[in-house]
N, C-alpha and C positions, 0 to 999 in steps of 0.2 A: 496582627492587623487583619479587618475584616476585610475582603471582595472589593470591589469598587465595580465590578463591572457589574452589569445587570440582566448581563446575556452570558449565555455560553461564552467559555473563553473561547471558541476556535469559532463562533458565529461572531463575536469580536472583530478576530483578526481579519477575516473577511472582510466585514463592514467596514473595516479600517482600508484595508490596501485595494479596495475593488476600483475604488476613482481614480487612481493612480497608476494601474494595470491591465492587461485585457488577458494577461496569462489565466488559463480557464480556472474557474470558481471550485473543482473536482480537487484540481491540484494543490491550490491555498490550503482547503479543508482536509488534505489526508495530509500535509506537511505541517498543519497544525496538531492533528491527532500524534502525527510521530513525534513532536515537541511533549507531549504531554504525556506520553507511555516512557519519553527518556527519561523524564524528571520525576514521575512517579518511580523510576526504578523497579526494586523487586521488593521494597517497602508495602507494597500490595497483592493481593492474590484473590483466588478463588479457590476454595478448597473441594477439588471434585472427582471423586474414586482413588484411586492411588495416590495421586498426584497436586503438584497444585499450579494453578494459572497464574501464569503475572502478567502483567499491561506488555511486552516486548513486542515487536512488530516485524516486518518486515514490510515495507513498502514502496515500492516501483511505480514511479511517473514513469510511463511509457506515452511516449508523441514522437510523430517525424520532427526533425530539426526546426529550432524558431517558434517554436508553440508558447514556451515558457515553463520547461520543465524545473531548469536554474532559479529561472527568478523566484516562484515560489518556495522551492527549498533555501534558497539562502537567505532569502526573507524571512521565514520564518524560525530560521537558526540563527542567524542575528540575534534573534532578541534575545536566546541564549544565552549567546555570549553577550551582552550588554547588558545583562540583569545581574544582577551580585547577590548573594556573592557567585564565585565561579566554581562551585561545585553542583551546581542545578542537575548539568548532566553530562557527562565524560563524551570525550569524542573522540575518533579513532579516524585516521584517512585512510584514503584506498588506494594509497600507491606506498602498501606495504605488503608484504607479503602474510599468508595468512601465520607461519611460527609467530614471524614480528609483531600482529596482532595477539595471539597467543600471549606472547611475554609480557605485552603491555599491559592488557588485562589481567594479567599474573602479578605481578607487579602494582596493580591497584592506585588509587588517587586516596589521597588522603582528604579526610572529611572531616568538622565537627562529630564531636559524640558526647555523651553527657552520660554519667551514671554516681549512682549514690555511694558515699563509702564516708561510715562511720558516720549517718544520716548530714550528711552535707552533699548539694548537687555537687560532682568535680568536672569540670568540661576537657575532655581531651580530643584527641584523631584515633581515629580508625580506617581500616584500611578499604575502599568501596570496589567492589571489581565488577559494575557494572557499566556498559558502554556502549552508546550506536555508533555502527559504523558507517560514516557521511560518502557518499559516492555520486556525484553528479552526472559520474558518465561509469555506469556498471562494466560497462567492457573491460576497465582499465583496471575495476577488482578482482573480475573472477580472470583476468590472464593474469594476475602477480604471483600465482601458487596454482602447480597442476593440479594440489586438492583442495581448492581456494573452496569449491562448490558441497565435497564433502566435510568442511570443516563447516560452513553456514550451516548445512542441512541438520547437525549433530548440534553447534549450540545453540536449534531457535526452542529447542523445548528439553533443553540439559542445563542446572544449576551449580553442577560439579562437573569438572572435564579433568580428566590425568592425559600425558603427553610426555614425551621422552625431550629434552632438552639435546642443544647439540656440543654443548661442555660443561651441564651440573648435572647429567644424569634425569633420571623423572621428577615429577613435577608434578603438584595437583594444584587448581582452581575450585575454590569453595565460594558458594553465594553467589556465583556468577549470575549474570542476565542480558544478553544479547540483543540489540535490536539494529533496524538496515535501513535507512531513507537512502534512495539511489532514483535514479534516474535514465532512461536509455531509449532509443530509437526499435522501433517494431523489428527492423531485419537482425539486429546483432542477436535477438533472442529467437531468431528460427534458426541462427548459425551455432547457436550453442547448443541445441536438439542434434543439429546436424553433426555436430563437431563429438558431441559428451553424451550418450542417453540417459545422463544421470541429471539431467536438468528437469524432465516431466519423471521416468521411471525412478528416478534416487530420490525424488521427492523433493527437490528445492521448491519447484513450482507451487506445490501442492502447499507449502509455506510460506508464499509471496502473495502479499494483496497487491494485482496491478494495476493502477489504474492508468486508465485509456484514455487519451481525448484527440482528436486529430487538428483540433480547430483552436484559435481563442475566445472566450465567452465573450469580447467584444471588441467593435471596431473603436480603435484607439490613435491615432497615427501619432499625436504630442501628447502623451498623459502628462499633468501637473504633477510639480515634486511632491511629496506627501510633507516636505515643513511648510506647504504654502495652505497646508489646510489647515485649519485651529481646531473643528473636529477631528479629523484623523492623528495628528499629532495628542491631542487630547487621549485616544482612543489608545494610542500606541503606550503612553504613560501610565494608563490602569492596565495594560496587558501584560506589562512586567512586572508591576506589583501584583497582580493575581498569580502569574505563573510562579512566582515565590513562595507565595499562598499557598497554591498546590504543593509546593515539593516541599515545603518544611510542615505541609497540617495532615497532609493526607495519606493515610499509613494503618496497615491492618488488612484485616479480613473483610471483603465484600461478600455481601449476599442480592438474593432479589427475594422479592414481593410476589404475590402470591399471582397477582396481573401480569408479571414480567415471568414467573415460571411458565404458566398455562402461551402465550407468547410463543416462548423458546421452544419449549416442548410440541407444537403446533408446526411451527420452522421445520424442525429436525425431522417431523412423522411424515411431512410433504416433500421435505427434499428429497427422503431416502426413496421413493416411489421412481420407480422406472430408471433406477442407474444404471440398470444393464447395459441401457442407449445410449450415455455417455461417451463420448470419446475419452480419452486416458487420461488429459490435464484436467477436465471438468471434471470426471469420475475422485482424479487421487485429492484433488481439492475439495469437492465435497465431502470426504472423509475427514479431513480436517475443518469443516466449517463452524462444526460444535466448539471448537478453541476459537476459531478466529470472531465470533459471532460474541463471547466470554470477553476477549481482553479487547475488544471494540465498546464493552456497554462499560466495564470498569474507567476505559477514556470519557467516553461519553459523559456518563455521572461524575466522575471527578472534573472533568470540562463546567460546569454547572453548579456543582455542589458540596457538601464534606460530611454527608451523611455516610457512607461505605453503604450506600444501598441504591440497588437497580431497579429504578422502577420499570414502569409499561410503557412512559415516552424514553426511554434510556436504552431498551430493549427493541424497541419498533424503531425506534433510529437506526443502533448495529445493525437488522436484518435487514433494513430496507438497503444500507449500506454494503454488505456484503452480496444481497440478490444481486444487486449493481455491477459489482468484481464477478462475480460468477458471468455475467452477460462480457464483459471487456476480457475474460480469459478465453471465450469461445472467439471473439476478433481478435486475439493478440496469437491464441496458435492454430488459428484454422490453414494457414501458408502450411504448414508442417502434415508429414505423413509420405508413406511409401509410395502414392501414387503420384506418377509422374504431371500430374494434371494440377496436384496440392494447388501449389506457389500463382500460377496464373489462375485458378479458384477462386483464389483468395483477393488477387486483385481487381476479378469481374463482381464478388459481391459486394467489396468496400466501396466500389462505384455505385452500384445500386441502393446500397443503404445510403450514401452521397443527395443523390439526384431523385431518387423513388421512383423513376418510368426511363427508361431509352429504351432507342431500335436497336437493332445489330450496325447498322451504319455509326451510330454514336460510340456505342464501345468498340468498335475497332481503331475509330478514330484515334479512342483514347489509350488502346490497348496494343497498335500495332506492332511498336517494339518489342512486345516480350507476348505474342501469341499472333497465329496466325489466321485467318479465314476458319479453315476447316477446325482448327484447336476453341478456337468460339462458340462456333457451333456444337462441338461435343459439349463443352462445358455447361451452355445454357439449356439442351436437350438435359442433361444431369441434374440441372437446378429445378429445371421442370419437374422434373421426374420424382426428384425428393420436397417436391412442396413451397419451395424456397421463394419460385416466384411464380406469376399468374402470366401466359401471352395472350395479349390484347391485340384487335386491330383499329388502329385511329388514320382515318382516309386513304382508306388500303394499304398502312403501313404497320407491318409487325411491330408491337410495342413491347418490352419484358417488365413488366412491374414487379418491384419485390414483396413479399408477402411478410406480413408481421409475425410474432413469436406466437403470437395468440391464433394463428391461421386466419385471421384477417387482410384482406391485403391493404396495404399500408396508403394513406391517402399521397 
């Protein structure tokens, strides 16, 4: 069956649930991307040096409480599971430990498979040992296993895993492909830096797209159900025949175009400029940007289309998408570090990027619980001092404005 839609599937889903939601627009679209990296599986790839890419992911709604990090994720896996048949894409919970994830994935879903014997199709099962793992509140996966975080870190770019069982001896996983839709709150992931240095130094981070939002993309107080719309309901019925689409047509080797190498190659030669400045989460993440920027345009184009080819808007999509994450990793760990100043740091800029101008009377207003008079003022002489923000006087009143990324200050 051909497409019905006539947009991106994950520009779709958007259009579909935006009247009905005010959970932000960031989170719909990357819980729509991890729908479509599950169900592509490891049926696709990118063949590049050694090794090869498949669509798998990792990706973290990160918001304070009530934002709408659930809503989008279980919205968008819904359709999942309501689109048939039910092998689209395996799912795994987070309140198991990681062996018991091991086993399951060992263990495999059985699939349709079709192959020729004595020139007749014969349709049987096979065994699939690919799965995302569903986690709406992260906390509750990486405490199920003390090496809950070594075990993520090893299957987000391993397709074979051996493992010692704990009554049949070793054990090996073949074909495997791993992917993480999760969701968590800003402070549990400064506790896990605090608690493990294997969360930014062991390289989880460096493997997690997080994405950030603090707010909802709209004021909603009664959203309508979504059967009360004939569009949206409308919308919702070609989304699951598309996403079918995808997972039984689209299979094989991606490449790109000649617009989408020159692109990439451009991305990569500008990132790599001045990483020495990097702090450690930004630094170990841009080392992996070249994959994550890869199994981003392979969603992307298959969101869209069934060519296995990446073009120049499929490629300027990914980056512009990952530039995005690179910006939400420098707010999600700037709390973190050995200086005793981090954590209240963190809380006087997230104010400022908030509001764009206060005095010092405004932030301590807002600050006084967790810093003091004199702890302020270091911090904003610091802020000064590194560029961050500009001091202004408006009627004899000291004003701090923050300064943009581009050394602008921000209107």
């Amino acid at each position: 069956m051909a497409r019905q839609l006539k947009i991106s599937w994950h520009d779709a889903l958007l259009k579909c649930v935006t009247p009905h939601t005010d959970a932000p627009d960031r989170f719909i679209i990357w819980s729509a991307f991890s729908v479509i990296g599950a169900v592509l599986k490891n049926r696709c790839y990118i063949d590049t040096g050694l090794y090869k890419l498949y669509p798998n992911q990792y990706i973290i709604l990160v918001s304070p409480p009530g934002i709408g990090k659930g809503t989008a994720i279980n919205f968008a896996w819904k359709i999942v599971k309501d689109t048939a048949p039910n092998y689209l894409a395996n799912m795994v919970s987070d309140r198991v430990t990681a062996p018991r994830i091991l086993e399951r994935i060992a263990n495999g879903w059985s699939t349709p498979a079709a192959q020729v014997l004595n020139g007749q199709i014969v349709v049987g099962t096979k065994m699939d040992h690919c799965a995302t793992i569903y986690s709406t509140e992260l906390r509750v996966l990486i405490g199920a296993s003390d090496w809950m975080l070594e075990f993520l870190c090893e299957s987000w770019d391993r397709n074979s895993y051996d493992y010692d069982t704990k009554n049949k001896g070793s054990a090996i996983i073949s074909e495997m492909c791993t992917s993480l839709i999760g969701g968590t709150v800003p402070d549990y992931l400064k506790r896990i830096d605090r608690d493990s240095d294997i969360s930014v130094k062991g390289g989880f981070t460096s493997r997690c797209l997080f994405i950030y939002e603090d707010k909802p993309s709209r004021f909603m107080p009664s959203p309508p159900p979504l059967s009360s719309n004939s569009s949206s309901t409308s919308l919702l019925a070609m989304l699951k025949v598309d996403l079918e689409h995808i997972a039984q047509t689209i299979k094989g080797e991606f490449t790109y175009d000649t617009s989408a190498r020159v692109l990439y190659e451009d991305f990569l030669s500008k990132l790599r400029k001045n990483i020495e400045d990097d702090d450690e989460a930004i630094a170990n993440f841009k080392s992996r940007a070249r994959a994550h920027v890869l199994k981003l345009a392979m969603i992307l184009s298959a969101s869209r289309k069934d060519d296995l080819v990446i073009d120049r808007i499929d490629m300027q999509a990914a980056i512009s998408h990952i530039q995005k994450v690179l910006e939400d990793i420098e707010r999600v760990f700037r709390g973190m570090g050995d200086s005793e100043l981090a954590a209240s740091t963190s809380r006087v800029q997230n104010y400022l990027e908030r509001v764009g101008i206060a005095s010092k009377k405004d932030l301590l207003r807002h600050m006084h619980r967790h810093m003091t008079d004199e702890t302020l003022g270091r911090i904003l002489y610091l802020l000064e001092t590194i560029g961050y923000l500009e001091v202004l006087s408006q009627n004899k009143i000291t004003m701090y404005k923050h300064i943009g990324q581009n050394g602008r200050v921000k209107p």
